[in-house]
TIPA-37320 format. One record per residue: x, y, z of N, C-alpha, C in turn. Coordinates in steps of 0.02 Angstrom, whole numbers. Example, Ala and Ser with C-alpha at 12.3 -4.5 7.8 and 13.67 -1.06 7.14 Angstrom:
REM TIPA-37320
<node n_px="660" n_py="-284" n_pz="390" ca_px="615" ca_py="-225" ca_pz="390" c_px="660" c_py="-165" c_pz="390"/>
<node n_px="642" n_py="-112" n_pz="354" ca_px="684" ca_py="-53" ca_pz="357" c_px="645" c_py="2" c_pz="394"/>
REM end
This chain:
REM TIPA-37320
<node n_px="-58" n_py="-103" n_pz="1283" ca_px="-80" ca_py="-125" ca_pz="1218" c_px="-88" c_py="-65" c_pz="1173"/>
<node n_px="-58" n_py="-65" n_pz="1123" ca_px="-66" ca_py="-7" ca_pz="1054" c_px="-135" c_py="-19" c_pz="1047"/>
<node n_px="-196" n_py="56" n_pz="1038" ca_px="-240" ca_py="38" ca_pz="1028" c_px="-261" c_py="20" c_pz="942"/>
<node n_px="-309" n_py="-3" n_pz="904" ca_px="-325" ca_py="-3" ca_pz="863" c_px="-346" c_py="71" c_pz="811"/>
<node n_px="-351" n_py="111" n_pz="852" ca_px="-350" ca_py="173" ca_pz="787" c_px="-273" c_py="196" c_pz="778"/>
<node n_px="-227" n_py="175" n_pz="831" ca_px="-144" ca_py="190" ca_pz="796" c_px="-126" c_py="138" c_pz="752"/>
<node n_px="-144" n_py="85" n_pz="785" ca_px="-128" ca_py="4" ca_pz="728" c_px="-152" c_py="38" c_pz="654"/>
<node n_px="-206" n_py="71" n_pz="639" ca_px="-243" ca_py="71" ca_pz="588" c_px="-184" c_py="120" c_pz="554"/>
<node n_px="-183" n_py="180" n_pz="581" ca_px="-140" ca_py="245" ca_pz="564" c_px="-83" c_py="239" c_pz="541"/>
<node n_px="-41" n_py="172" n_pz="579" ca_px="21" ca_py="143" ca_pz="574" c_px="32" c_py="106" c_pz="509"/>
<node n_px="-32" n_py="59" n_pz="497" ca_px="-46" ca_py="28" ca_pz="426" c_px="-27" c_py="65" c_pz="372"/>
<node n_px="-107" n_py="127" n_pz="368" ca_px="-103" ca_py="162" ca_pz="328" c_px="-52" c_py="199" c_pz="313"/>
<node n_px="11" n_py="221" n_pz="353" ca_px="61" ca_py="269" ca_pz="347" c_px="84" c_py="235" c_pz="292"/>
<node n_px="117" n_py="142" n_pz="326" ca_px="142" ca_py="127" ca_pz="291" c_px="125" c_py="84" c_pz="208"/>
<node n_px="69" n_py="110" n_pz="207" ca_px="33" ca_py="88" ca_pz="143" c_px="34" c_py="122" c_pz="77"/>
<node n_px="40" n_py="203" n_pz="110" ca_px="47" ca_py="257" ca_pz="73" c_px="116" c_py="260" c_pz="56"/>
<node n_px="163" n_py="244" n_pz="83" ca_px="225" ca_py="247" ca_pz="56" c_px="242" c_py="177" c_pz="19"/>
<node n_px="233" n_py="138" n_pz="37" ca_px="233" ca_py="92" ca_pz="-10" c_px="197" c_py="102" c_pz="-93"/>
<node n_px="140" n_py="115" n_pz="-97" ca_px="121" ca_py="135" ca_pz="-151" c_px="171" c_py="202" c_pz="-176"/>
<node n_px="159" n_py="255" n_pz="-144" ca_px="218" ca_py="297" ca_pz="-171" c_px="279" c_py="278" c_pz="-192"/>
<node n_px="316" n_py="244" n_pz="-168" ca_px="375" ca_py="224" ca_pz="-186" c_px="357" c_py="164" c_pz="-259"/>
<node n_px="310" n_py="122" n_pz="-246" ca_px="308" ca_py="86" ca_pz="-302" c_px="281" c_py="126" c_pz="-356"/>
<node n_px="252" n_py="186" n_pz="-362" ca_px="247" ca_py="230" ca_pz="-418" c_px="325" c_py="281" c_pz="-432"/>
<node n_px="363" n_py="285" n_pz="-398" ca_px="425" ca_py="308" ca_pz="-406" c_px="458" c_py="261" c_pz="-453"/>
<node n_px="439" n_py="187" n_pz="-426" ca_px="507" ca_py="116" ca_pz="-472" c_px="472" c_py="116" c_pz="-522"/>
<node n_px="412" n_py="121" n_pz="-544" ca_px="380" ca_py="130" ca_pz="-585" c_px="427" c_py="177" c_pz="-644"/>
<node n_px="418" n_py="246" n_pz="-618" ca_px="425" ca_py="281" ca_pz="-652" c_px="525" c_py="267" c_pz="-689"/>
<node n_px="573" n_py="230" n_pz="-619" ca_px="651" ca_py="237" ca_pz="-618" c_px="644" c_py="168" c_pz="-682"/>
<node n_px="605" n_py="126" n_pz="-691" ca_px="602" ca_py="55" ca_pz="-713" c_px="583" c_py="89" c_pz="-806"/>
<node n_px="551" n_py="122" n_pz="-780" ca_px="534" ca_py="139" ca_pz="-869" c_px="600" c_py="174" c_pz="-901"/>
<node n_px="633" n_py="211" n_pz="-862" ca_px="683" ca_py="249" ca_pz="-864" c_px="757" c_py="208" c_pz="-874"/>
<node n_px="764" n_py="153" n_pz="-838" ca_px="816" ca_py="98" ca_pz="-866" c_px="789" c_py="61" c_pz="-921"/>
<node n_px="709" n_py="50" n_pz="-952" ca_px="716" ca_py="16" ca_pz="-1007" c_px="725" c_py="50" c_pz="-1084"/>
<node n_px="719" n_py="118" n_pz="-1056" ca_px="741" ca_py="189" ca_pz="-1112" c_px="776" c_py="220" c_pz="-1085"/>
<node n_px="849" n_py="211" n_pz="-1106" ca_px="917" ca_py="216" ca_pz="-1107" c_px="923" c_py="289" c_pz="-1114"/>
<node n_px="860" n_py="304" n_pz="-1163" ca_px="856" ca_py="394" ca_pz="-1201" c_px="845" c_py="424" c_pz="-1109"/>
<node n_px="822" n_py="415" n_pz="-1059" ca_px="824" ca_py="444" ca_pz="-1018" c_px="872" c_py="432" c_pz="-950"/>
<node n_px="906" n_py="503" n_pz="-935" ca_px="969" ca_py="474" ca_pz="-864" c_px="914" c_py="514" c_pz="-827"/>
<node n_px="872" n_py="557" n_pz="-799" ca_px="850" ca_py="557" ca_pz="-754" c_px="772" c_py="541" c_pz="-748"/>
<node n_px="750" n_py="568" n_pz="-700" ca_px="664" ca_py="553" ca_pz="-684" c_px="632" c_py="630" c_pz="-704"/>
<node n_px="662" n_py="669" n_pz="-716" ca_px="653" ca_py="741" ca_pz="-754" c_px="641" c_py="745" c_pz="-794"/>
<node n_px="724" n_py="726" n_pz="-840" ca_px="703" ca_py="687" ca_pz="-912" c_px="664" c_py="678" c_pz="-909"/>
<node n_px="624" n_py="584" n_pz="-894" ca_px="573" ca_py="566" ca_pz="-913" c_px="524" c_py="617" c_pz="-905"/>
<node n_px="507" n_py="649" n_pz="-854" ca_px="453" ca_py="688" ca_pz="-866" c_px="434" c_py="733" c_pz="-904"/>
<node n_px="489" n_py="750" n_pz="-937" ca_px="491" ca_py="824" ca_pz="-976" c_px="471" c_py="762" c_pz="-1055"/>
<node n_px="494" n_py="709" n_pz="-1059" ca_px="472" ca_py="662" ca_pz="-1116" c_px="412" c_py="646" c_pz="-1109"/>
<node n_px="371" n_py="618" n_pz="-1049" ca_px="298" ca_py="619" ca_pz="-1066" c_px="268" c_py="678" c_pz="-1074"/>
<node n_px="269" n_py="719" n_pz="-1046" ca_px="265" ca_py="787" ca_pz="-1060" c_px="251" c_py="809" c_pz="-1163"/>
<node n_px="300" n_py="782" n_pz="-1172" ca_px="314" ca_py="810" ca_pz="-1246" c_px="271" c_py="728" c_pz="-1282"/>
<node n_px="302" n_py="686" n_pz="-1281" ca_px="241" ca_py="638" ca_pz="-1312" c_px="171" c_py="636" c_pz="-1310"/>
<node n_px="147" n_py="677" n_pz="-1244" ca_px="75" ca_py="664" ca_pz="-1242" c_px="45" c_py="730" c_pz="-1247"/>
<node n_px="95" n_py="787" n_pz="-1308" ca_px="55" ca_py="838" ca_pz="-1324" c_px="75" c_py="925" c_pz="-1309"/>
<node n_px="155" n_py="908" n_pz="-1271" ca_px="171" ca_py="956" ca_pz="-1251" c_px="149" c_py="983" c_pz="-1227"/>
<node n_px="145" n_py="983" n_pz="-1145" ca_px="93" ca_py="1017" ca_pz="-1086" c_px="35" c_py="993" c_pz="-1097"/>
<node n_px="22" n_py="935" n_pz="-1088" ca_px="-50" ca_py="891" ca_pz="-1069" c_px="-45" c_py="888" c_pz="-1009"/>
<node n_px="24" n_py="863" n_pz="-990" ca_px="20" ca_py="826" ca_pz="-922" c_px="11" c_py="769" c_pz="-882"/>
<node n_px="2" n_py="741" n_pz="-837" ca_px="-45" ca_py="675" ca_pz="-808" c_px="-104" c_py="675" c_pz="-777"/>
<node n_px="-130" n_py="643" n_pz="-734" ca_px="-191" ca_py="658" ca_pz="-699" c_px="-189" c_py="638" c_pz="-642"/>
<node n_px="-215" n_py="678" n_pz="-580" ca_px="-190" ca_py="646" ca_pz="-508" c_px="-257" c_py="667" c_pz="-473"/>
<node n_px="-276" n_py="597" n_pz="-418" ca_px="-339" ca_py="604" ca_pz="-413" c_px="-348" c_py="632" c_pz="-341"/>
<node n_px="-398" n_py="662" n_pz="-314" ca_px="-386" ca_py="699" ca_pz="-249" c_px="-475" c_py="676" c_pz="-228"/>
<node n_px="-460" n_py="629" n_pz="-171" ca_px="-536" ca_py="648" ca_pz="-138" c_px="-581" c_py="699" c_pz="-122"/>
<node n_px="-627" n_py="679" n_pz="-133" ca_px="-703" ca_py="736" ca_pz="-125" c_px="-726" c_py="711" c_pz="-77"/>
<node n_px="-744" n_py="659" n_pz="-40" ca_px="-781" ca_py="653" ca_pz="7" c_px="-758" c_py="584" c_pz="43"/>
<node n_px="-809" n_py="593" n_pz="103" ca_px="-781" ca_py="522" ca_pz="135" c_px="-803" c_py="432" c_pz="111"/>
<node n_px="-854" n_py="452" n_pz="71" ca_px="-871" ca_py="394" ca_pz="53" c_px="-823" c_py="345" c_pz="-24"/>
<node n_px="-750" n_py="397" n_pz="-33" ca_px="-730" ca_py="356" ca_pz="-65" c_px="-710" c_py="400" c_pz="-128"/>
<node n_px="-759" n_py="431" n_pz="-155" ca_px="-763" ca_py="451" ca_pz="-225" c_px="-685" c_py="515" c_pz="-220"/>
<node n_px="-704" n_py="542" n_pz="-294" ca_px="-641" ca_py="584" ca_pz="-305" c_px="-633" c_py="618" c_pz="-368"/>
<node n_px="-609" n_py="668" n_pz="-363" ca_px="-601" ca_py="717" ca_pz="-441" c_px="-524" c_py="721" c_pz="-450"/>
<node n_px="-534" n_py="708" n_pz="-515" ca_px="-466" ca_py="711" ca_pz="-549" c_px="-437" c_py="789" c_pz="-560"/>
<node n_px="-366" n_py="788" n_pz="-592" ca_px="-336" ca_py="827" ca_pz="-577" c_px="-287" c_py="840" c_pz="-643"/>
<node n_px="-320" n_py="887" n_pz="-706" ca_px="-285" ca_py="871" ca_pz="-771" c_px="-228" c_py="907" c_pz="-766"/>
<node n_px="-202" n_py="902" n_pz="-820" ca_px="-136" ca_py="927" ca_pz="-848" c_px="-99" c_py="942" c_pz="-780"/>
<node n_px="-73" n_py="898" n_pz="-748" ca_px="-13" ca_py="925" ca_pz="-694" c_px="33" c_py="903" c_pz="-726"/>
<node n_px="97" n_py="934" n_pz="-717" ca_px="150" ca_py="929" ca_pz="-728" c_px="178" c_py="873" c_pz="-717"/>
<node n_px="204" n_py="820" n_pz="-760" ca_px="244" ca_py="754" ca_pz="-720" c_px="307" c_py="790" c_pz="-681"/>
<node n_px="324" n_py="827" n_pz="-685" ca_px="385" ca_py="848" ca_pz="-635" c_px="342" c_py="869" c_pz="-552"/>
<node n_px="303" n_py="911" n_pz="-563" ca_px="260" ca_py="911" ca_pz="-513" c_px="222" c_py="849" c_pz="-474"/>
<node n_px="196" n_py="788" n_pz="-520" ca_px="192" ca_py="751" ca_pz="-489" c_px="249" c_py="711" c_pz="-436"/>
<node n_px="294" n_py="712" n_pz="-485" ca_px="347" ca_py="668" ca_pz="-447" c_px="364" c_py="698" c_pz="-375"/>
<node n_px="360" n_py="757" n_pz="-394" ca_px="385" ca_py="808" ca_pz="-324" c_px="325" c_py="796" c_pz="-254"/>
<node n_px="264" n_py="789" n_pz="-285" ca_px="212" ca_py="773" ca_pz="-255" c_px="227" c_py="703" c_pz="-219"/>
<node n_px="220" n_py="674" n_pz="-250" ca_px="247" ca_py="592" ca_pz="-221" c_px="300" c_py="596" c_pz="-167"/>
<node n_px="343" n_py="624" n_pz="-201" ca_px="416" ca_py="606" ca_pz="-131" c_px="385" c_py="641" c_pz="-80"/>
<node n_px="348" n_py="732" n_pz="-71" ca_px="335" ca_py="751" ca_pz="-28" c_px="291" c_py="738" c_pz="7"/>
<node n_px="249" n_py="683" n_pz="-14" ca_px="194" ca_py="639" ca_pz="25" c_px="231" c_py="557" c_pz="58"/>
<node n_px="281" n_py="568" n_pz="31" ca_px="332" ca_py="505" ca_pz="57" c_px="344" c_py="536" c_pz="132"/>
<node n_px="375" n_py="610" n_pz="133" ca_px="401" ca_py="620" ca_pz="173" c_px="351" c_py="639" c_pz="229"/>
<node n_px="310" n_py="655" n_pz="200" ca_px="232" ca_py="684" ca_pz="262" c_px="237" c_py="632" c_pz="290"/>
<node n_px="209" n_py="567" n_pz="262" ca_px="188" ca_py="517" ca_pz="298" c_px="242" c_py="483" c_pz="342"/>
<node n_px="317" n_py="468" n_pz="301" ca_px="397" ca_py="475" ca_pz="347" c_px="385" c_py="493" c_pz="429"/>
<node n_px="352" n_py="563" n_pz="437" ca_px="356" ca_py="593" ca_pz="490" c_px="310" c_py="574" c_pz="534"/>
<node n_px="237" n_py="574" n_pz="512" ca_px="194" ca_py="528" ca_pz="521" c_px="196" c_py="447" c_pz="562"/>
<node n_px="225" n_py="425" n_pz="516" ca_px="260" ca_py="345" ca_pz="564" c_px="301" c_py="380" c_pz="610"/>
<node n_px="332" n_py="424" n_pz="618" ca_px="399" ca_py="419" ca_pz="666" c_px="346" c_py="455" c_pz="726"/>
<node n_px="292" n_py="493" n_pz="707" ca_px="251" ca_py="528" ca_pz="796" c_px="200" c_py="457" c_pz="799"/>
<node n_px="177" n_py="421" n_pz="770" ca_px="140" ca_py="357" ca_pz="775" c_px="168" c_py="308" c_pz="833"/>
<node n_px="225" n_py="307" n_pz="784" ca_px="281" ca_py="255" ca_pz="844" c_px="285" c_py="271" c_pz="907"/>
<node n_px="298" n_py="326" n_pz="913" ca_px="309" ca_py="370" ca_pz="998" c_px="241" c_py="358" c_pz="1017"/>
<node n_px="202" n_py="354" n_pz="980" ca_px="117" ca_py="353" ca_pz="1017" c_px="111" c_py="267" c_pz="1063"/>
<node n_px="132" n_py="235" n_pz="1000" ca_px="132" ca_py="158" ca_pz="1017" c_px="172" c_py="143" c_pz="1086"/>
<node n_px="224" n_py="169" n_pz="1080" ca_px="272" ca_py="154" ca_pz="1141" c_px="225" c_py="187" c_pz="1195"/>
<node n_px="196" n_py="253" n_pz="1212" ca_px="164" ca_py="265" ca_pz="1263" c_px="122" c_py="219" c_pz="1274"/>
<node n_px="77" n_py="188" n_pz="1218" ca_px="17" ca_py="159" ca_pz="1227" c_px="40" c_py="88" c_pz="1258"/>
<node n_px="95" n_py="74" n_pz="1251" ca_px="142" ca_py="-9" ca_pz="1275" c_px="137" c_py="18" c_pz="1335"/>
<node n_px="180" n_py="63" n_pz="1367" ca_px="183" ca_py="87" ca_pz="1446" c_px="109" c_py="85" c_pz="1477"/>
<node n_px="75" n_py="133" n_pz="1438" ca_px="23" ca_py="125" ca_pz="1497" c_px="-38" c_py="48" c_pz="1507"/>
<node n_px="-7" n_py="8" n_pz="1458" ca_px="-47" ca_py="-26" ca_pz="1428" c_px="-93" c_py="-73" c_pz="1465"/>
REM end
């Protein structure tokens, strides 16, 4: 039997990429309904310049375990985006040593 703190781990992996990716279509969806942009660069280098030229976005990073969190001004939307995929891919790797965990946990189960 897979125990319940991999079930949980396994969830969460795939929760985080799901949200990641739906902030990616997010970002590709705004980008097909303004034609003015062919990439996700573009766009960024356009919010970028609409909201002040180097404002940035805001990205929130936990402080503690009970939940809460401090924000994170003026980052770069190019940096974010880069952030996103490379948390796609953390967690990517993540599911793939999870899985191998599960299968042991089936054997000895």
């Amino acid at each position: 039997m897979i125990s319940k703190e991999t079930c949980q781990k396994i969830w969460h992996c795939h929760r985080e990429i799901e949200v990641s990716n739906q902030s990616i279509e997010g970002i590709n969806e705004f980008i097909q309904k303004n034609n003015d942009y062919k990439t996700a660069n573009e766009f960024a280098r356009s919010v970028e310049n609409t909201w002040g030229g180097g404002r940035g976005v805001e990205m929130q990073v936990p402080s503690n375990e009970s939940g809460s969190s401090k924000s994170i001004y003026n980052v770069s939307p190019e940096l974010a985006l880069a952030v996103i995929k490379a948390h796609i891919a953390n967690k990517t790797a993540e599911l793939a040593e999870l899985n191998e965990i599960s299968k042991i946990e089936l054997m000895e189960g």
